[in-house]
N, C-alpha and C positions, 0 to 999 in steps of 0.2 A: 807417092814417096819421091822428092827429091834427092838426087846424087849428084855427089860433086861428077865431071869429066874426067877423063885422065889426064887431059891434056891442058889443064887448066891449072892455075898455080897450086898449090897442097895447100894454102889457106882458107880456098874457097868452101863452102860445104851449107848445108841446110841450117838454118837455125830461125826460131819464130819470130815474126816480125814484131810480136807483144815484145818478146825479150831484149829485139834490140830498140824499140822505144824506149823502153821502161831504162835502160842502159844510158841510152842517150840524157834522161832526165837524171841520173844520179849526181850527187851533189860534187865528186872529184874529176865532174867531167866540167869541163876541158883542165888538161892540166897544161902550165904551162914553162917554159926553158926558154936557157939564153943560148944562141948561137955563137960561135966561135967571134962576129963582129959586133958581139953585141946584143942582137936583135931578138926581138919575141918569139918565141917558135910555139905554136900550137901544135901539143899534140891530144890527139884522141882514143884511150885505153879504153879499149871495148872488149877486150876477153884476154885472158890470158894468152901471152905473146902475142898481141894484134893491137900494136898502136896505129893509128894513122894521123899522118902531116898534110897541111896544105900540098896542095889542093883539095884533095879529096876529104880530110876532116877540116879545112874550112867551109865547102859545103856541107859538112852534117851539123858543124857548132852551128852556124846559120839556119838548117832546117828546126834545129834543136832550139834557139832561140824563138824566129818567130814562129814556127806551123807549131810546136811544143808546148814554149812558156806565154808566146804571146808580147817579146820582145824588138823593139826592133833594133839590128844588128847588122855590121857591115864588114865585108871583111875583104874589099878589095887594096887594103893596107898590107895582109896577112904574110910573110916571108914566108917563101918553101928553105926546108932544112940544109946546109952545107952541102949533104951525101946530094942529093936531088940535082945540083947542081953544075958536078961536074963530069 
């Protein structure tokens, strides 16, 4: 049995790793926005209330492309969001 720590952010927690493939391949992932300047903001909704931005859902769109679909993808163009920033 896996548990989250206590000391660890309250997002953290057990979940199968089928489930978060199969997540990763669904057809509304990646979704994506525009930034205050403009810019493309990737974000990655993988469960209810858990988006993730660049960086860290740049490398899943990326794992998700090519180890996933078998695409190749690059994503060192990818802007982190406003909040991230400052």
């Amino acid at each position: 049995m896996v548990a989250p720590h206590a000391a660890e952010p309250q997002g953290a927690g057990a979940s199968s790793g089928g489930d978060v493939l199969r997540r990763l391949t669904d057809p509304d992932i990646p979704r994506w926005r525009t930034d205050c300047d403009g810019r493309p903001v990737l974000q990655m909704p993988l469960r209810r209330g858990m988006v993730l931005h660049a960086p860290t859902g740049a490398l899943l769109w990326q794992f998700r492309e090519v180890a996933l679909l078998g695409r190749s993808t690059r994503v060192a163009d990818l802007v982190q969001p406003a909040f991230t920033r400052t």
